[in-house]
MIGUDO-142164 format. One record per residue (C-alpha): x, z, y; residue in three letters. Coordinates in nm, 4 decimals. Layout:
BEGIN
east = X	up = Z	north = Y	type = ALA
...
This chain:
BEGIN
east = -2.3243	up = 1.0586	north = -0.5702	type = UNK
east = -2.3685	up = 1.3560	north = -0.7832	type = UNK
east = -2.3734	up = 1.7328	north = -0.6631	type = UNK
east = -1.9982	up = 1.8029	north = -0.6863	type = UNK
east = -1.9358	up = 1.4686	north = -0.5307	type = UNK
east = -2.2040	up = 1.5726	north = -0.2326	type = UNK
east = -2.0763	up = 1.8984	north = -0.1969	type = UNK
east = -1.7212	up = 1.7617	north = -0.1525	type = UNK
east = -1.8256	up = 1.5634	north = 0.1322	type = UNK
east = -1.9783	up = 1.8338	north = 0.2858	type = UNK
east = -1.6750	up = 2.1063	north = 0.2653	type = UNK
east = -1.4893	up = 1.8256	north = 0.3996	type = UNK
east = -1.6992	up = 1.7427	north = 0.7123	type = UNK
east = -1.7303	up = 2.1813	north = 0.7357	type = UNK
east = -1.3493	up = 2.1321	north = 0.7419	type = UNK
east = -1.3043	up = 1.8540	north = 0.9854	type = UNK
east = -1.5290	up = 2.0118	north = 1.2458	type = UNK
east = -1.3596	up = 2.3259	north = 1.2611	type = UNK
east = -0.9941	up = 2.1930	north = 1.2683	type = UNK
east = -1.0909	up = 1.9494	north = 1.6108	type = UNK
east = -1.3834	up = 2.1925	north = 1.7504	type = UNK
east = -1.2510	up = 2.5200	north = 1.6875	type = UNK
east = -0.8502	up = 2.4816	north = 1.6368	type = UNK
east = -0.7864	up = 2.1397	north = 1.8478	type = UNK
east = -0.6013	up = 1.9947	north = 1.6092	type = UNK
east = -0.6503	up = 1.6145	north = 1.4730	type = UNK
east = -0.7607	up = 1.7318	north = 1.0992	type = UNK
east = -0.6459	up = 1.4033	north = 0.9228	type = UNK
east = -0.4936	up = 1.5040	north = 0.5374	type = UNK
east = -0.6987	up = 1.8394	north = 0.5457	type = UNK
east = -1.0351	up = 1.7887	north = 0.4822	type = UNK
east = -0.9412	up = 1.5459	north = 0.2013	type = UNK
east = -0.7358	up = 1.7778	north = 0.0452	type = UNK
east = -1.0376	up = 1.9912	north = 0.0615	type = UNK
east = -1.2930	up = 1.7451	north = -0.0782	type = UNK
east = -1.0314	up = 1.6319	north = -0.3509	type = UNK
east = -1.0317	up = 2.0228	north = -0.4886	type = UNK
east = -1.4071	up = 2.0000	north = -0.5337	type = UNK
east = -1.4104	up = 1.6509	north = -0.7041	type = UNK
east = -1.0896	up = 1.4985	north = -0.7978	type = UNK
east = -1.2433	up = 1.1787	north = -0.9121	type = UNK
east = -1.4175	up = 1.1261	north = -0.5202	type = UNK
east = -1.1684	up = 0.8235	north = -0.4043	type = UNK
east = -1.3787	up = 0.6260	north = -0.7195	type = UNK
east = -1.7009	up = 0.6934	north = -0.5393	type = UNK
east = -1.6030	up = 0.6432	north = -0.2130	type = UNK
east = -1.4392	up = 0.3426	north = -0.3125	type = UNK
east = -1.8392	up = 0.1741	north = -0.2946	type = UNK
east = -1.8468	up = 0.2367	north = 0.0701	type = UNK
east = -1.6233	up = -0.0321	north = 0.1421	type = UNK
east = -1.6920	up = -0.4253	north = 0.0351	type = UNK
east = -1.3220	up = -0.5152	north = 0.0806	type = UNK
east = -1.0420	up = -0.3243	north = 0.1000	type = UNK
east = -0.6442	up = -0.3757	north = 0.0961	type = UNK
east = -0.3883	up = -0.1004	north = 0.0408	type = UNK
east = -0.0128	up = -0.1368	north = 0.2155	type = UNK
east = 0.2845	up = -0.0176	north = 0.0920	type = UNK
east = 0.6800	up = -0.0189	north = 0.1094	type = UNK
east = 1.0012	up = 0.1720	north = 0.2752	type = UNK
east = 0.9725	up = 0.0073	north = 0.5457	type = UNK
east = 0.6242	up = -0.1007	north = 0.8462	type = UNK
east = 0.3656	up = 0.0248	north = 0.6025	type = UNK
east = 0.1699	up = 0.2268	north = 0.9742	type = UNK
east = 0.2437	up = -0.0991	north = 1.1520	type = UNK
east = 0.1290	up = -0.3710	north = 0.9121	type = UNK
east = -0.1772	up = -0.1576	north = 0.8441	type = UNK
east = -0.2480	up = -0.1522	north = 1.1585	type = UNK
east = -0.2171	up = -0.5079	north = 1.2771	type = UNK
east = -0.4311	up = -0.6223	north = 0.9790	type = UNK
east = -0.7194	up = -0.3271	north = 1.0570	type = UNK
east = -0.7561	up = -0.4458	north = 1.3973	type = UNK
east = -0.7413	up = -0.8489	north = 1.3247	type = UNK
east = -0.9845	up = -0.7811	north = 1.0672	type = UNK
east = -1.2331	up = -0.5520	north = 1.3077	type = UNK
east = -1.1529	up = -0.8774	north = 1.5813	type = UNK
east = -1.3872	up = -1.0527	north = 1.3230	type = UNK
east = -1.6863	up = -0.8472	north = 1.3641	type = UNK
east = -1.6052	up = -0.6705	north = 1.0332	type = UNK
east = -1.6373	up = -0.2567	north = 1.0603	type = UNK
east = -1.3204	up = -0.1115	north = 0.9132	type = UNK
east = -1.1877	up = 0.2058	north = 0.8404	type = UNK
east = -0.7925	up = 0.2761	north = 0.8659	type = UNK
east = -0.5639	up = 0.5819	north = 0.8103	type = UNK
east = -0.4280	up = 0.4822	north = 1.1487	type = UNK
east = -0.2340	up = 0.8041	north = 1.1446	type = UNK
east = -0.0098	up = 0.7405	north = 0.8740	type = UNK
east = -0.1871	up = 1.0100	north = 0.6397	type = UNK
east = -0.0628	up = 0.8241	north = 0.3566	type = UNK
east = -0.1280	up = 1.0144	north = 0.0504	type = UNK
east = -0.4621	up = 1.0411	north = -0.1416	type = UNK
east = -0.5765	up = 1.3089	north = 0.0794	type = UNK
east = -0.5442	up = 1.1002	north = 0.3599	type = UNK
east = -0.7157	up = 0.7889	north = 0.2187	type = UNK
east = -1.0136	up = 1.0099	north = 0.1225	type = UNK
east = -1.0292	up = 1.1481	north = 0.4222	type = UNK
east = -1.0549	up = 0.8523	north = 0.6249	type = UNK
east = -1.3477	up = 0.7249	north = 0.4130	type = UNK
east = -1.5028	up = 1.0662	north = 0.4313	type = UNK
east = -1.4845	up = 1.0699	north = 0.8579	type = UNK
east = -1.5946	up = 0.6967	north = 0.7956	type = UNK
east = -1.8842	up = 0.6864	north = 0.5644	type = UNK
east = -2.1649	up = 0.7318	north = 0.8165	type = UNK
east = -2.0854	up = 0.4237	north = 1.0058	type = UNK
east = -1.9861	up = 0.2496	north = 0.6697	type = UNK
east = -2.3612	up = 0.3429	north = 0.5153	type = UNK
east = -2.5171	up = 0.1879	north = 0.8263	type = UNK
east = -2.3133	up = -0.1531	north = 0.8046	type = UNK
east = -2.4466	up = -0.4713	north = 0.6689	type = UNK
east = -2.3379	up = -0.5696	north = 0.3362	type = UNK
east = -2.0058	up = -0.7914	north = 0.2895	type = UNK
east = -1.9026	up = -0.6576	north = 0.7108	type = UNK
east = -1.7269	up = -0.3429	north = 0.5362	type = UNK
east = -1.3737	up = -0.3467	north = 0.4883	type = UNK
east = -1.0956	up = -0.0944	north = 0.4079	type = UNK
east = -0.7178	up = -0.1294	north = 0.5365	type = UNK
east = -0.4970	up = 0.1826	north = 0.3983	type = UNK
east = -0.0988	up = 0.2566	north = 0.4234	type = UNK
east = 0.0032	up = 0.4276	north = 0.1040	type = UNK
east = 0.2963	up = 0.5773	north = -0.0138	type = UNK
east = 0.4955	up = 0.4247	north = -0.2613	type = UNK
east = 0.4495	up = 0.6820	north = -0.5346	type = UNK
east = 0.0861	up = 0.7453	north = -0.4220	type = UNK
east = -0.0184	up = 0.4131	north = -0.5560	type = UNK
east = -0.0701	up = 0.4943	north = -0.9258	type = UNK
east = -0.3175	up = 0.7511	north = -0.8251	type = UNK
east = -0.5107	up = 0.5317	north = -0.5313	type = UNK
east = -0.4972	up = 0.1919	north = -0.6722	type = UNK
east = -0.6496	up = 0.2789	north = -1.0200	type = UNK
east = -0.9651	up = 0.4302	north = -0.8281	type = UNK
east = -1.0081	up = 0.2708	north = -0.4726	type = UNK
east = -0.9357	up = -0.1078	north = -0.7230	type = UNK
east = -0.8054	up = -0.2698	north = -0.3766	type = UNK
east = -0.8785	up = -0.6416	north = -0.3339	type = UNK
east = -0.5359	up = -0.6804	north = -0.2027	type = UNK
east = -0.2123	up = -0.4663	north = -0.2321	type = UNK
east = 0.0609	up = -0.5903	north = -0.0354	type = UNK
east = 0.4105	up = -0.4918	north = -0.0931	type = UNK
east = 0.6367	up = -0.5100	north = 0.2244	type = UNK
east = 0.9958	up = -0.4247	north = 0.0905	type = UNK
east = 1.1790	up = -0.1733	north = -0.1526	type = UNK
east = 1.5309	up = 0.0264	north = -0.0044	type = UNK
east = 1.6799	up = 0.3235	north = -0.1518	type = UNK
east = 1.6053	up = 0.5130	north = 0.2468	type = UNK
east = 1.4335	up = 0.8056	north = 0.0378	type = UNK
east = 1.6584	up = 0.8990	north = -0.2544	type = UNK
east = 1.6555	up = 1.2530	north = -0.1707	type = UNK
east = 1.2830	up = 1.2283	north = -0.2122	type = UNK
east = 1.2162	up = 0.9139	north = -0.4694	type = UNK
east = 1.5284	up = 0.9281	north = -0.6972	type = UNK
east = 1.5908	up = 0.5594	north = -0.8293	type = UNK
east = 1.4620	up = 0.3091	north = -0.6696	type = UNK
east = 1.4021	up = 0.1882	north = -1.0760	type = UNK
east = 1.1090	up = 0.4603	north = -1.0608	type = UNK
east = 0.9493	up = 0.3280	north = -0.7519	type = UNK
east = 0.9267	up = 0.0154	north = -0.8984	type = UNK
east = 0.8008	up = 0.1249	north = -1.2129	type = UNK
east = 0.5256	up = 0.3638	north = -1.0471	type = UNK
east = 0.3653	up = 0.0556	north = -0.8414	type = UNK
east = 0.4234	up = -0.1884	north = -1.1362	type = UNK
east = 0.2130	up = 0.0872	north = -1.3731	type = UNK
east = -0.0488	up = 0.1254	north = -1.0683	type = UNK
east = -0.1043	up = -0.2760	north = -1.0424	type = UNK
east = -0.1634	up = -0.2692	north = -1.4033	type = UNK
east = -0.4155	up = 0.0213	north = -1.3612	type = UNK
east = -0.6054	up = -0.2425	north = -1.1508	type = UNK
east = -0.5850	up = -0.5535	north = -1.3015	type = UNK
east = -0.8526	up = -0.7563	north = -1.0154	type = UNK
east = -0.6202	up = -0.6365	north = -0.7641	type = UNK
east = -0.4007	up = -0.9345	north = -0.6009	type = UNK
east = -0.0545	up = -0.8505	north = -0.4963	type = UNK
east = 0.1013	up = -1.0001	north = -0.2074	type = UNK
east = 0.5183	up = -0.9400	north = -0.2003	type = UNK
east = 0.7637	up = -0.9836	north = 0.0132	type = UNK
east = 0.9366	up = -1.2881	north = -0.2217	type = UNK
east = 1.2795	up = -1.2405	north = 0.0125	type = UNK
east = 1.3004	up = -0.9068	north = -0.1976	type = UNK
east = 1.4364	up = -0.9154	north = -0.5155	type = UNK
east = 1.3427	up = -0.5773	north = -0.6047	type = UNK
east = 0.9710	up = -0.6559	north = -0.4905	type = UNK
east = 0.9880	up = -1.0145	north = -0.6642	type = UNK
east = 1.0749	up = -0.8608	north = -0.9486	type = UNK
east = 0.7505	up = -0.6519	north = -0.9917	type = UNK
east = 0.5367	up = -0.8935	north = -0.9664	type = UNK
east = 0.7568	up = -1.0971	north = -1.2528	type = UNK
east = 0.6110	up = -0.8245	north = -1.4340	type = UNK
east = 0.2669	up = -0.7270	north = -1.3865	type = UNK
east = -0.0507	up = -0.9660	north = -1.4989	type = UNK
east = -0.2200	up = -0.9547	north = -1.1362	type = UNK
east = -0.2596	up = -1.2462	north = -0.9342	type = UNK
east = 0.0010	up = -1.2590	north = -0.6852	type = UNK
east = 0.1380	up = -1.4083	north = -0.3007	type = UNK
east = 0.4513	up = -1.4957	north = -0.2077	type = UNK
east = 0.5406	up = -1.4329	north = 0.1261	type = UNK
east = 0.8492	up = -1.4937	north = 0.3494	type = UNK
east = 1.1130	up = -1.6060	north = 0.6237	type = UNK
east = 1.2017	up = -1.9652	north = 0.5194	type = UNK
east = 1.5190	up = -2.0116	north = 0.6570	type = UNK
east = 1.8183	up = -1.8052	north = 0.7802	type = UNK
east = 1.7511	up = -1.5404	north = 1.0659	type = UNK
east = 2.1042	up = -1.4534	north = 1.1447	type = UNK
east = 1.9997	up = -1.1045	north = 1.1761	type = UNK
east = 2.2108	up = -0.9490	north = 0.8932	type = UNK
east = 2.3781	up = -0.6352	north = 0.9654	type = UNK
east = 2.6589	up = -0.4502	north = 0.8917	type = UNK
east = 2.3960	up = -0.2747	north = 0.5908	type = UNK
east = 2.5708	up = -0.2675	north = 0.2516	type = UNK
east = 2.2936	up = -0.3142	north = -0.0193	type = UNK
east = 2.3340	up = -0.1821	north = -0.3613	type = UNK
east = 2.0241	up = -0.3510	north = -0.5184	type = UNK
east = 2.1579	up = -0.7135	north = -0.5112	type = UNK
east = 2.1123	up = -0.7397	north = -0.8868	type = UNK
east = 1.9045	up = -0.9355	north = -1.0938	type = UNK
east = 1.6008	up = -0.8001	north = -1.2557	type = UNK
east = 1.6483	up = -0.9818	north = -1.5454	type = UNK
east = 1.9619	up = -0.9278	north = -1.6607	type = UNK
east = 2.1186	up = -0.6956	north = -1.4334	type = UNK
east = 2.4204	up = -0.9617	north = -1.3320	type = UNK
east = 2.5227	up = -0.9875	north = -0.9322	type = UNK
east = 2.2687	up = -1.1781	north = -0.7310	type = UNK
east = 2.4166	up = -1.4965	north = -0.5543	type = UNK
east = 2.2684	up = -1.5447	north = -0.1610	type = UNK
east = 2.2374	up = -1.8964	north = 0.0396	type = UNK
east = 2.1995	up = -1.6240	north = 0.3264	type = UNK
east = 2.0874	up = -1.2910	north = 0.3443	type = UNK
east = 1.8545	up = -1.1453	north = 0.6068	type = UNK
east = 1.9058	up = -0.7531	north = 0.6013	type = UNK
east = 1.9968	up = -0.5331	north = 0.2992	type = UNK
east = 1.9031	up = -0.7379	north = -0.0131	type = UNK
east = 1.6438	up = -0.8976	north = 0.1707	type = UNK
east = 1.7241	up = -1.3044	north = 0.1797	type = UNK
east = 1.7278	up = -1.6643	north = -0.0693	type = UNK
east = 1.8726	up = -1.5207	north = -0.3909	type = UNK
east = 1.9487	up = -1.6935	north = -0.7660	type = UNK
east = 2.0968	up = -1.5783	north = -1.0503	type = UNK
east = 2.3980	up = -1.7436	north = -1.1284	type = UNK
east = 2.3439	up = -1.5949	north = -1.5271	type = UNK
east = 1.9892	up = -1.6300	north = -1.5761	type = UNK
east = 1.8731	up = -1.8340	north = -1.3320	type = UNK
east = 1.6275	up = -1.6066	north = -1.1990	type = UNK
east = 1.5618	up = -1.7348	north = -0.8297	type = UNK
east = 1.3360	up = -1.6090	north = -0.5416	type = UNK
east = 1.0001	up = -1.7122	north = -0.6171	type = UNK
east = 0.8360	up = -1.9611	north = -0.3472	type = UNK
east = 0.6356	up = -1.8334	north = -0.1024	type = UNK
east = 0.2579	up = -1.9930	north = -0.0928	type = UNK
east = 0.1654	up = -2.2411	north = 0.1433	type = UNK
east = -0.0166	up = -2.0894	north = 0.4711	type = UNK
């Protein structure tokens, strides 16, 4: 590290002790936020503290997939750092890496792995410089249109960030046409994964992204789990769901 990376770190550990010691309070987005004013470039050098890593995103279970993979991952010996708090943003990555790197520094090569919920529209500026082993893309609704705008934009931002980091595999939710249809798109290596079968769990939820990405006509369904979420073709094109890889 260089002095304005090293200086980062240390506002940032200044800042984390003073939040829980002196205010009582948990100190999680903070003291990244902190670091990243002093060296907006640190996520690229932290990234080295970490042998593995895999970055979760989607509308939908990004806290709770993150978290079931950090903790079947540290259940094989491996030490792992996690924004278990849902700190989501850059910031938040940073700063878990930051709180981390101590233990991370005194790990064995190859044992050190990183698991990190992201934010959709966070990914452009995490994936180019953390260059994730994995990204895995759990589904794509239009919950946050006050906050995203189209759901087109989403798609485009993490399409643009896989291309930013072209080693990075991507493993989608095939069942989603709108996350299918990213990784029609970008170069990266990519898994399919999925329910095979019909669930009967769809709901009374009236999806407005059942359109192919290819040519825009009216997806056709063999059944449909919830939203757009199900076994989809193309009745113009003959775009279909892509099958998932074998376990």
């Amino acid at each position: 590290m260089n002095f304005r990376s090293s200086l980062a770190c240390a506002s940032s550990d200044i800042a984390r002790w003073g939040l829980r010691s002196v205010l009582k309070r948990q100190g999680g987005v903070l003291p990244g936020r902190i670091a990243m004013k002093i060296d907006p470039e640190l996520l690229s050098d932290l990234a080295s503290l970490v042998d593995r890593s895999v970055v979760i995103t989607g509308t939908n279970g990004k806290t709770t997939t993150s978290n079931l993979i950090a903790d079947a991952v540290a259940a094989s010996s491996a030490t792992v750092v996690c924004n278990r708090a849902g700190n989501n943003m850059e910031p938040g990555v940073v700063g878990a890496l930051l709180e981390a790197r101590g233990g991370l520094k005194h790990t064995s090569s190859g044992k050190r792995v990183g698991v990190f919920e992201c934010d959709e529209l966070y990914t452009v500026r995490v994936l180019p410089r953390l260059k994730p082993t994995y990204f895995v893309l759990l589904n794509l609704f239009r919950d946050q249109l006050d906050r995203y705008g189209e759901i087109d934009h989403t798609q485009d931002v993490i399409a643009h960030a896989l291309e930013l980091s072209p080693t990075t595999t991507l493993i989608y939710n095939a069942d989603d046409p709108l996350c299918a249809s990213i990784a029609a798109r970008v170069p990266n290596t990519s898994i399919a994964f999925g329910i095979d079968g019909a669930t009967g769990t769809e709901s009374d939820r009236i999806s407005d992204s059942r359109f192919c990405s290819q040519c825009n006509a009216p997806l056709e369904y063999d059944y449909v789990q919830y939203g757009q979420l199900g076994a989809y073709h193309c009745p113009s094109c003959g775009w279909v769901a892509p099958r998932c890889s074998a376990a």
